[in-house]
C-alpha positions as CSV (number, residue, x, y, z in Angstrom):
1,X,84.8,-6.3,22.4
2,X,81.6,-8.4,20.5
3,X,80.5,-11.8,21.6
4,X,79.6,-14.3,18.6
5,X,76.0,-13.1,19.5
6,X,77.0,-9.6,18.7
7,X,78.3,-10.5,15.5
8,X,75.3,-12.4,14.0
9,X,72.9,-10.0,15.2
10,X,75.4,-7.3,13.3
11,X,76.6,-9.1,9.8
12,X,74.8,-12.6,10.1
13,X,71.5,-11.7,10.6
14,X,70.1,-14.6,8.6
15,X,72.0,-17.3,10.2
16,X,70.5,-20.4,12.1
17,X,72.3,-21.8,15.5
18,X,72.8,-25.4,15.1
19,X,74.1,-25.5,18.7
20,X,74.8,-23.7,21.7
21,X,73.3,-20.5,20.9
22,X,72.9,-18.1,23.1
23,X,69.7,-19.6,25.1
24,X,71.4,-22.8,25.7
25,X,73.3,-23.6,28.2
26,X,76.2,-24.5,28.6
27,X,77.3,-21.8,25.8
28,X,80.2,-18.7,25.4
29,X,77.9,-17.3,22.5
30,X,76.6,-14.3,25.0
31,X,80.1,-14.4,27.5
32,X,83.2,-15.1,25.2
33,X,84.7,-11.5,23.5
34,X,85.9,-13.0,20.1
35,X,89.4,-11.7,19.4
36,X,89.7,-12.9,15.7
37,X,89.0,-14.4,12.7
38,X,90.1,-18.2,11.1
39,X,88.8,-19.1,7.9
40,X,89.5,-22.8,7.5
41,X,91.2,-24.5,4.3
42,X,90.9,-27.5,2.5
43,X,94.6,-28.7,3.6
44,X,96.3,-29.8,6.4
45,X,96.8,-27.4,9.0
46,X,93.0,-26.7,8.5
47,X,94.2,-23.2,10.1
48,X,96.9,-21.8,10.5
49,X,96.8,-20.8,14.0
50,X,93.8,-21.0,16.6
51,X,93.9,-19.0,19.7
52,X,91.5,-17.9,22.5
53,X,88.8,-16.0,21.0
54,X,88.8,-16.6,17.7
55,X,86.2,-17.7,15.4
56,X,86.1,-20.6,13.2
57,X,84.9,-20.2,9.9
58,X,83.6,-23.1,8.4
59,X,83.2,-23.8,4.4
60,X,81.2,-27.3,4.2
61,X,83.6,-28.4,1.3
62,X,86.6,-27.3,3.4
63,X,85.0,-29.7,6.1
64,X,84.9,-32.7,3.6
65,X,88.2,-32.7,3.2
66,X,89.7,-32.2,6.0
67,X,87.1,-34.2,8.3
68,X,86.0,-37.0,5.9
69,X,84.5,-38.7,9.2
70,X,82.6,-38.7,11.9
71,X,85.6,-39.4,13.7
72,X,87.9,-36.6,12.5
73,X,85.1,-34.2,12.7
74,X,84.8,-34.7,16.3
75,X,88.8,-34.5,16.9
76,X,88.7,-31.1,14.9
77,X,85.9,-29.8,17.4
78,X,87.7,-31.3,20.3
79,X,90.9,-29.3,18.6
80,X,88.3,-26.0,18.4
81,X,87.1,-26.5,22.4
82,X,90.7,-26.8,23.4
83,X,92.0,-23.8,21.6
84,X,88.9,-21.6,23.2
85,X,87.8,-20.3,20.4
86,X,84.8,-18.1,20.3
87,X,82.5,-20.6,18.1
88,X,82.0,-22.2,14.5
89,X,80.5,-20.9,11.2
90,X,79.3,-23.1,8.7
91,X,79.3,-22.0,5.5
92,X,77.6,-23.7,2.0
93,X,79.6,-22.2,-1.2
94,X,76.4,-20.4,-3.5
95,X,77.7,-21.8,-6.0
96,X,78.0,-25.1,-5.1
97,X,80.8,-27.3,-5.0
98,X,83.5,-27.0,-7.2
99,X,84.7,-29.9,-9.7
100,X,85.7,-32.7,-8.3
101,X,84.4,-31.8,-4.6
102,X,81.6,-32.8,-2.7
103,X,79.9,-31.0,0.4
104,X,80.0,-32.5,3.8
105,X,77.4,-35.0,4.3
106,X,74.7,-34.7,6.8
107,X,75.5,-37.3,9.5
108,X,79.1,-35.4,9.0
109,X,77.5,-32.2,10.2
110,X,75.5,-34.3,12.4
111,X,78.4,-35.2,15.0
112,X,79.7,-31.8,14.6
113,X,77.1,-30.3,16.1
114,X,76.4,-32.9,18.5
115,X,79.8,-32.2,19.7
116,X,79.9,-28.6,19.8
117,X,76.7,-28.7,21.9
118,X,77.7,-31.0,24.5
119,X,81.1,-28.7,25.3
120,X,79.0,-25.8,24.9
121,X,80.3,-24.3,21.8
122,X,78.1,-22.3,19.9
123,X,77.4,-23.2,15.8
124,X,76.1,-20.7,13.8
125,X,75.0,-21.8,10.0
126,X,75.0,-18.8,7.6
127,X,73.7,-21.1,5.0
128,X,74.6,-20.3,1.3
129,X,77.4,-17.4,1.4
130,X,80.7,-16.9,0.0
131,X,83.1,-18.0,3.1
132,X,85.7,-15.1,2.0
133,X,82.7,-12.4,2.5
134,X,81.9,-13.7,5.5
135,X,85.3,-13.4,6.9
136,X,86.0,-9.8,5.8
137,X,82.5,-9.0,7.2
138,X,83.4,-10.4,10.6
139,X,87.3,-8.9,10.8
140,X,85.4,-5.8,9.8
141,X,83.0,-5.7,12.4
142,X,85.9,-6.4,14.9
143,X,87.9,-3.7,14.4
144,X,85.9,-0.8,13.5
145,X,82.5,-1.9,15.0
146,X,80.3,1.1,13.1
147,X,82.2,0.9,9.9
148,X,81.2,-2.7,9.7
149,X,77.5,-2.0,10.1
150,X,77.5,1.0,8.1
151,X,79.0,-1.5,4.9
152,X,76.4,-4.1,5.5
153,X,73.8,-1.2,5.5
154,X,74.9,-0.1,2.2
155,X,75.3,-4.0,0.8
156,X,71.0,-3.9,1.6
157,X,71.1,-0.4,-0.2
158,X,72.2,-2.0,-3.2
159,X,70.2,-4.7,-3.3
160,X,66.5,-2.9,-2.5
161,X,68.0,-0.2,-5.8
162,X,68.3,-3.6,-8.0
163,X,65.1,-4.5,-6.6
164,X,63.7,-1.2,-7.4
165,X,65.4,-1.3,-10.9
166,X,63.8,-4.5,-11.7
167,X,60.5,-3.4,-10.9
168,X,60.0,-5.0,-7.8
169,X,57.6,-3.2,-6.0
170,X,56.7,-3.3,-2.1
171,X,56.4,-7.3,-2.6
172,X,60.2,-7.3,-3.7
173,X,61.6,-4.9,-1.2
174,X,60.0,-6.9,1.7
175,X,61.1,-10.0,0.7
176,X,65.4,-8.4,-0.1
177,X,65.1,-6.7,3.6
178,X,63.3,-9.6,5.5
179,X,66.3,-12.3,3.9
180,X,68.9,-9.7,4.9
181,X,68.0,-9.1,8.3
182,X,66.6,-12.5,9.2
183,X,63.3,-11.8,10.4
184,X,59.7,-11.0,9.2
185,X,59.0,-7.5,7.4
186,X,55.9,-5.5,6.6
187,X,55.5,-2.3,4.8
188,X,53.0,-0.4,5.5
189,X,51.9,2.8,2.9
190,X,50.0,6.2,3.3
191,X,47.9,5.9,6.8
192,X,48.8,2.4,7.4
193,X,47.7,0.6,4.7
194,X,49.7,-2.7,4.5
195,X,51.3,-3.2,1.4
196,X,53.5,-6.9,1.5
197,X,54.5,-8.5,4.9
198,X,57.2,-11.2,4.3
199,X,58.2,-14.1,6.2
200,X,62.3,-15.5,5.4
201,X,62.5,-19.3,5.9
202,X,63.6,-21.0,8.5
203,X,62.6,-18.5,11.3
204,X,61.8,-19.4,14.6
205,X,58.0,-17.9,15.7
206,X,57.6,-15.9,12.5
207,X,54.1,-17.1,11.8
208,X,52.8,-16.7,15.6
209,X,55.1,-12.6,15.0
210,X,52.9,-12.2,11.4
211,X,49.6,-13.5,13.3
212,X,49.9,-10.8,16.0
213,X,50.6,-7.9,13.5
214,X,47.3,-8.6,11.6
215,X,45.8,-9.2,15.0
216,X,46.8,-5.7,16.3
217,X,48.4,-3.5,13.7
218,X,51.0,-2.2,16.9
219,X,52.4,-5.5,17.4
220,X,55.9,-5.0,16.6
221,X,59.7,-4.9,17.9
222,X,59.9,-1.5,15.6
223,X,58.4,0.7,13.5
224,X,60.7,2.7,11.3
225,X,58.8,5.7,9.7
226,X,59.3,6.1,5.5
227,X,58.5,9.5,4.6
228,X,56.3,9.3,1.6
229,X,56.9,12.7,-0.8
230,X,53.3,14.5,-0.8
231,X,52.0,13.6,2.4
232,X,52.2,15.2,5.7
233,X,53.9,13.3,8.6
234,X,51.0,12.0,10.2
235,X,50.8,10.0,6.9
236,X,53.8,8.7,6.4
237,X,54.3,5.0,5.8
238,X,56.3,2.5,7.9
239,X,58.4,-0.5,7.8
240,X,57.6,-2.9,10.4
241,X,60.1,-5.2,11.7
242,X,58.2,-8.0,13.2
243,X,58.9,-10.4,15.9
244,X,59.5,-10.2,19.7
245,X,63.4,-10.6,19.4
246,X,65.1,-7.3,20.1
247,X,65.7,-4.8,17.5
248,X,69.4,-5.4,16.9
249,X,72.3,-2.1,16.0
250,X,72.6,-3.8,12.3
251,X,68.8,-3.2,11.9
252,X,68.6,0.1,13.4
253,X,71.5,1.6,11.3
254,X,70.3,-0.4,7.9
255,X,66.6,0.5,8.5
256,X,67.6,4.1,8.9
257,X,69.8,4.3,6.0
258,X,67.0,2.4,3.3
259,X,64.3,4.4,4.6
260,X,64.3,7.1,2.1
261,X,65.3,4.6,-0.6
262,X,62.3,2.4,0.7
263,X,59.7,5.8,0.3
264,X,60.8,7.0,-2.7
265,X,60.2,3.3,-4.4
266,X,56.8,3.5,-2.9
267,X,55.7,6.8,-4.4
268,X,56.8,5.7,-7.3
269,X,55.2,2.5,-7.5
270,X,52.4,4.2,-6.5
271,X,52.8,7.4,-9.3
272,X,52.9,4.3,-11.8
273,X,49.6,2.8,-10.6
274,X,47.9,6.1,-10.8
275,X,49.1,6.9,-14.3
276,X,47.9,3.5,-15.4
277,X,44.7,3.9,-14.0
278,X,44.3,8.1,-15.5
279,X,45.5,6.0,-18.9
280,X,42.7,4.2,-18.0
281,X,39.8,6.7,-17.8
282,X,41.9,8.8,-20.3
283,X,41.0,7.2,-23.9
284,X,43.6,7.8,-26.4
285,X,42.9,8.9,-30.0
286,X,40.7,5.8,-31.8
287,X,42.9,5.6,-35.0
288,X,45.5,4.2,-32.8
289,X,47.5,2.6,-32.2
290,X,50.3,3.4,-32.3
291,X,50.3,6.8,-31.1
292,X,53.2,9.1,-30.2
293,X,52.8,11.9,-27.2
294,X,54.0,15.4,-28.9
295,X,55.5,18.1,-26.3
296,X,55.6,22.1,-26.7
297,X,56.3,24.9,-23.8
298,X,53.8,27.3,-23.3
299,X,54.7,30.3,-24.1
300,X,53.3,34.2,-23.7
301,X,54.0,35.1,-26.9
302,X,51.3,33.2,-28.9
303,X,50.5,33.2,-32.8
304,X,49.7,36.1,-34.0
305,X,45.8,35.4,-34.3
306,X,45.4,34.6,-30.5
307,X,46.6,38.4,-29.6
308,X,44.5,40.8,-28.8
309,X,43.7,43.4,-31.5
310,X,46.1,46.2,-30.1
311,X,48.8,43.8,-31.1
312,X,49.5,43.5,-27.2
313,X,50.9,47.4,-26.5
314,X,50.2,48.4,-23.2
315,X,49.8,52.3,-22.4
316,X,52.2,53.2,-19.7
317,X,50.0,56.1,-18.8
318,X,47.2,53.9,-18.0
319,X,46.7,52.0,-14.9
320,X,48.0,48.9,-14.3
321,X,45.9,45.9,-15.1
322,X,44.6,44.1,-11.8
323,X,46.4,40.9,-12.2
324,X,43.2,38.6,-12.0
325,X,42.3,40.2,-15.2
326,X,45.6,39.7,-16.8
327,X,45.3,35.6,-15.5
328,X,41.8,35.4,-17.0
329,X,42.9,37.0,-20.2
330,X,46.1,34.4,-20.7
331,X,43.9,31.9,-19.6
332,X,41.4,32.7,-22.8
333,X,44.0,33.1,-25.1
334,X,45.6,29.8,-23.8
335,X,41.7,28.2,-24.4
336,X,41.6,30.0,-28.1
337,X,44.9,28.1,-28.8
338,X,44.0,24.4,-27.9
339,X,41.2,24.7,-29.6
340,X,42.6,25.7,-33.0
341,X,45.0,23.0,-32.0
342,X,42.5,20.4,-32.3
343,X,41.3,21.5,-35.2
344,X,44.4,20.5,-37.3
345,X,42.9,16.9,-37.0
346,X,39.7,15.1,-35.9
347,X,39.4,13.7,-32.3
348,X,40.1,10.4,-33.7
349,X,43.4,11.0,-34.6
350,X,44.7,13.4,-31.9
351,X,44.1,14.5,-28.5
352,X,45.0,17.2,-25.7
353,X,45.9,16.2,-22.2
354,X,45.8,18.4,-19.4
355,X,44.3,22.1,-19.6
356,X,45.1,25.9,-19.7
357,X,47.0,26.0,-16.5
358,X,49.5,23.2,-18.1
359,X,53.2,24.3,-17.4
360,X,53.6,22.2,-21.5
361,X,51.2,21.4,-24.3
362,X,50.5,18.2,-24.6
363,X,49.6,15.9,-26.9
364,X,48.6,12.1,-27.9
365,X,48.5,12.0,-31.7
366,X,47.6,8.3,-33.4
367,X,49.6,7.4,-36.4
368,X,49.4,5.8,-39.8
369,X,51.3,4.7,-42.5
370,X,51.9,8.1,-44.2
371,X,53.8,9.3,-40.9
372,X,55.0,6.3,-39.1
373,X,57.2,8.1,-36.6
374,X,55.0,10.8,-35.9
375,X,57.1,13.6,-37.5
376,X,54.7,14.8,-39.8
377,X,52.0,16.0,-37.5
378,X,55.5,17.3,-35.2
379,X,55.9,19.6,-38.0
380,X,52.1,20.5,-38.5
381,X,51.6,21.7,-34.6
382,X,55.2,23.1,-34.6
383,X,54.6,25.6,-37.5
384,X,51.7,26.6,-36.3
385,X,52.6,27.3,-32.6
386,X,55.4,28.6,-34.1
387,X,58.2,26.7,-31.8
388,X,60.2,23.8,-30.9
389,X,58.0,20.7,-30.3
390,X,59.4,17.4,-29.3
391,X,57.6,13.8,-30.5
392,X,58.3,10.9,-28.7
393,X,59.1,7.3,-30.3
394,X,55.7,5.4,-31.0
395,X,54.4,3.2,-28.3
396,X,51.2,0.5,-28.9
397,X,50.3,-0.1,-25.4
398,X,48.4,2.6,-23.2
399,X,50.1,2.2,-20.2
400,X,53.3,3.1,-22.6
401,X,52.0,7.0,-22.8
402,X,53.7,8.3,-19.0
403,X,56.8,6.8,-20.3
404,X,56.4,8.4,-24.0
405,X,56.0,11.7,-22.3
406,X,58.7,11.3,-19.9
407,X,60.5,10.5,-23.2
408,X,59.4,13.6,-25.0
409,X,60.0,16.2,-22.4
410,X,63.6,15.1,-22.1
411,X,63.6,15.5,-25.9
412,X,62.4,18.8,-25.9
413,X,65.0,19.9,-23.0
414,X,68.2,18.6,-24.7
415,X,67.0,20.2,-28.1
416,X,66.4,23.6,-26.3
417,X,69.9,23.3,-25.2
418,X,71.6,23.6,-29.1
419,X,72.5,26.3,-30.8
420,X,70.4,25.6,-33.7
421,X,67.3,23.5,-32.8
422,X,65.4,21.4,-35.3
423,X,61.7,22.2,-35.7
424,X,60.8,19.1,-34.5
425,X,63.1,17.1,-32.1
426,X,62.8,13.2,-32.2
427,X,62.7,11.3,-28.8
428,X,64.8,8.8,-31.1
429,X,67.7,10.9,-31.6
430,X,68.2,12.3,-27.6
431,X,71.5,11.1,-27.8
432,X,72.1,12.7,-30.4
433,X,71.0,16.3,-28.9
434,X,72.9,15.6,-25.8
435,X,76.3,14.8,-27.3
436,X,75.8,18.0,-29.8
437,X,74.9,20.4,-26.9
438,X,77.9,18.8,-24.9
439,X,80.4,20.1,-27.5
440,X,80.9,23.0,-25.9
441,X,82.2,20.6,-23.2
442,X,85.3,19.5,-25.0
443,X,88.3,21.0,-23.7
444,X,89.7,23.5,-26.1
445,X,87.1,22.6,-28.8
446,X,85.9,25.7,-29.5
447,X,89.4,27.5,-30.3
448,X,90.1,24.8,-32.2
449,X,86.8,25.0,-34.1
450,X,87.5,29.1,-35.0
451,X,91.1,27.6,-36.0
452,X,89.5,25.3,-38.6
453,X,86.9,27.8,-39.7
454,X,89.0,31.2,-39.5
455,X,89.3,31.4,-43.6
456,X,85.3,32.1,-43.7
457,X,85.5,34.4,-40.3
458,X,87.3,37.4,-42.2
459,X,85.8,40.3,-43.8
460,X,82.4,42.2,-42.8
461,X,79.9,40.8,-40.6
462,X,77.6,40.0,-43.3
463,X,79.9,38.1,-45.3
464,X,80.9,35.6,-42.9
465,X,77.3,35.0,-41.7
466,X,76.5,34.8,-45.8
467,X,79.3,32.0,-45.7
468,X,78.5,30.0,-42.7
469,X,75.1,30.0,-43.4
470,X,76.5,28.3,-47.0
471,X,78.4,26.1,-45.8
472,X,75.8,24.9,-42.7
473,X,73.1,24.6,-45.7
474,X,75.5,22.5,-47.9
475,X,76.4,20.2,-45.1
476,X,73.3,19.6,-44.0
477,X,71.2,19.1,-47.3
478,X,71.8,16.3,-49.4
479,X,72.5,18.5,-52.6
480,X,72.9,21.9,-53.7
481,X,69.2,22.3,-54.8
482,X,68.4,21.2,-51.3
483,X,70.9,23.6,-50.1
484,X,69.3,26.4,-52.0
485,X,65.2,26.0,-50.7
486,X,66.9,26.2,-47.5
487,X,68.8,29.5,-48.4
488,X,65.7,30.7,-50.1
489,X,68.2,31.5,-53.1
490,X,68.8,29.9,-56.4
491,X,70.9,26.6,-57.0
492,X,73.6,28.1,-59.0
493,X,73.6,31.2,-56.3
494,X,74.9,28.5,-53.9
495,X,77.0,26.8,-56.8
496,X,79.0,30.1,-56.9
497,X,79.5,30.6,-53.1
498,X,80.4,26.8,-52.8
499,X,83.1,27.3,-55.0
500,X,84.4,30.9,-53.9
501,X,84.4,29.2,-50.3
502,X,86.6,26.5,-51.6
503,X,88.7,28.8,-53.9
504,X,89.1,30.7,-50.4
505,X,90.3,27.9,-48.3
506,X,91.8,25.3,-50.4
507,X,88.7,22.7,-49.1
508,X,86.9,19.9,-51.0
509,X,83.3,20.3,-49.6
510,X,82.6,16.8,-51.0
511,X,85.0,15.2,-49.3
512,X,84.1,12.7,-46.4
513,X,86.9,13.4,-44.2
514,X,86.5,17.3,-44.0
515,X,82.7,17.1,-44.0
516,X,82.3,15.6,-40.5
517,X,84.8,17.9,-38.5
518,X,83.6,21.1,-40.0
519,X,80.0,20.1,-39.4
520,X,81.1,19.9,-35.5
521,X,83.1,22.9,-35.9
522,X,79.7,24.9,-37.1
523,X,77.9,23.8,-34.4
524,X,80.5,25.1,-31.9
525,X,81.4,28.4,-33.7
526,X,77.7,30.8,-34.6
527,X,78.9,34.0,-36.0
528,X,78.2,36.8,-33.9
């Protein structure tokens, strides 16, 4: 069984005793097991049954209703001592009252607690707090003690990932776990630095608990270890629970459960502070902004100017070349390459970041009015690496570029996943990759794509790729002439197989509704 003492220390670890609590004497807050839980109503029976044991939960606004007075407040805490029960939570609806209702005044309160404290029963206020929560919070921890702490564990989980999402930082974490579990927090980072120490209000001692961690860094009721990715052990960071009051079961399963969460928010916050201090040291091109970051794999097979003269044939008969020699070759040939790269435009207007061991290519080009979205110079430094490069959207601020080249690289990986890849993928239409390499996806979609297309998947092998290839080029053109630079044919070539393919399956190529499904369709079904 769980005394009231148990109980706050487990899923009120914020709230204040207003009387009897468990240093005061007389008091059943360390000695009474509570049996169950009341919640009180605004009506008349307050509750519908009180025996031995239970706990009384409290809403203020309840109170005001049914104990308008200092006398009727003191009959319903004489009621409470009679019945035995375990001890009172007050509770202050969040929200506030609700129309036409009024909280219970202070000298109200006032002569419940006095009260309470001279019959020895304890009052706990868990301040602003839906009263509901609080009672399936407390009926939880009653009957299935561990599943009750492992719920309020995750209820902190959720908040620090908000936290995290809002951009928080240590500052925010400190204060979200220092309100939850009542009690002064500091986090410490790599080899002890201290990051945020926060002190919740209303705490008894905190100051004297914060003053004796500054004066001697040990000086702590725990020291929960966050493992920090990158660093060994020895320099892991910590979150300090602070205080001479006993580290209680809530705090040693939630501290457990948020450490991770807790470390991973720090490297990050920390990855984001060095990446604005490399942006930094790390001018970007002068002409901008704005500027766009432009991604490319590196690849082993380079253009054909950057191989070596024997066209890259290697003579089996020969011995193997040491591989130090092969690195330092690739690593010249990888050199020979960024630097034509810069030469497609001055320093001012494009940059390289990183070097010859880069797993990508990567670059910051600045824009102008003649390619606003950065597409133009895509196209430039695709064609001459001769492969898929991804730009991201434009950004104006420096500290923009980590997130414009988290932005491209996720371009560049959704395009790589299509059948048919644009030469330049646009960080402004990833969605638009994702749901077109998802196709495949669709339950039954590609059977039902050969269904639509089987009129052009007869005859030899070259005349259905002649056909697809038509009809891919006159979907995705705005016109036949447009249709035919792709094709690398004539206009009234593709005028003639437009209208044998129609002839052949009975389609209007022009119209809307047939358009759309059989451009999905293409994109499903590549002739083999």
């Amino acid at each position: 069984m769980a005394t009231l003492d148990d109980l706050r220390a487990a899923v009120l670890p914020g709230a204040r005793w207003l009387a009897a609590g468990p240093d005061v004497a007389p008091s059943t807050a360390t000695s009474l097991d509570l049996a169950w839980v009341r919640l009180m109503r605004a009506r008349v029976p307050a509750f519908d049954a009180l025996e031995p044991g239970d706990l009384a939960i409290v809403p203020r606004a309840a109170l005001a209703v049914v104990a308008p007075d200092g006398e009727s407040v003191a009959a319903l805490v004489r009621g409470c001592i009679e019945a035995h029960v375990g001890g009172i939570v007050l509770v202050t609806d969040p929200l506030g009252p609700a129309a036409g209702a009024a909280p219970a005044p202070d000298a109200t309160l006032g002569e419940l607690v006095s009260t309470a404290g001279q019959a020895g029963l304890p009052v706990l206020d868990a301040g602003p707090t839906d009263a509901t929560a609080v009672e399936r919070s407390a009926i939880g921890f009653l009957v299935n003690h561990r599943a009750e702490l492992e719920r309020q564990a995750t209820i902190l989980e959720t908040r620090l990932e908000q936290v995290a999402l809002g951009g928080g930082g240590p500052d925010g974490l400190a204060a979200a776990i220092a309100g939850f579990l009542g009690r002064p927090i500091a986090i410490e980072g790599r080899r002890g630095a201290t990051l945020a120490v926060h002190v919740p209000p209303d705490v008894p001692d905190a100051g004297s608990a914060v003053a004796a961690y500054h004066d001697r860094r040990r000086a702590a009721a725990a020291r929960v270890a966050l493992p920090i990715p990158g660093e060994p052990a020895t320099a892991n960071g910590a979150l300090v629970l602070l205080g001479e009051r006993p580290v209680s079961e809530l705090e040693r399963v939630a501290t457990a459960r948020i450490a991770g969460l807790v470390a991973l928010e720090l490297a990050r916050d920390e990855a984001l502070g060095q990446a604005l201090e490399t942006a930094r040291r790390e001018p970007l091109p002068a002409d901008g902004p704005p500027w766009v970051v432009i991604v490319a794999r590196q690849a082993a097979a380079l253009p054909a100017e950057h191989r070596p003269a024997d066209g890259g044939r290697t003579d089996r008969s020969a011995p193997a070349e040491d591989p130090a020699e092969t690195q330092r070759r690739e690593s010249h040939r990888r050199e020979a390459l960024r630097r034509d790269l810069r030469s497609l435009a001055p320093a001012r207007r494009l940059a390289l970041r990183g070097d010859a061991l880069s797993v990508e290519l990567r670059i910051v080009a600045a824009l102008d009015e003649a390619d606003p979205d950065g597409a133009g110079i895509g196209g430039r430094i695709g064609a001459f690496l001769g492969r898929l490069v991804a730009v991201s959207r434009p950004f104006d601020d420096a500290a923009g570029r980590s997130a414009a080249e988290a932005d491209a690289r996720a371009t560049l990986e959704a395009a790589e996943g299509l059948a048919s890849p644009p030469p330049v993928a646009r960080a402004d239409r990833l969605p638009a990759y994702r749901l077109l390499g998802n196709l495949h996806n669709v339950p039954d979609g590609t059977r039902q794509a050969r269904a639509l297309l089987a009129p052009l998947l007869r005859g030899r092998p070259d005349v259905r790729r002649e056909r697809l290839a038509t009809l891919r080029a006159v979907l995705d053109e705005p016109g036949l002439a447009e249709a035919a630079d792709a094709l690398g044919v004539h206009r009234n070539t593709v005028a003639y197989r437009v209208r044998r393919i129609e002839e052949a399956t009975g389609w209007r190529l022009a119209d809307p509704e047939l358009r759309f499904p059989l451009a999905l369709a293409l994109r499903l079904v590549q002739d083999e």
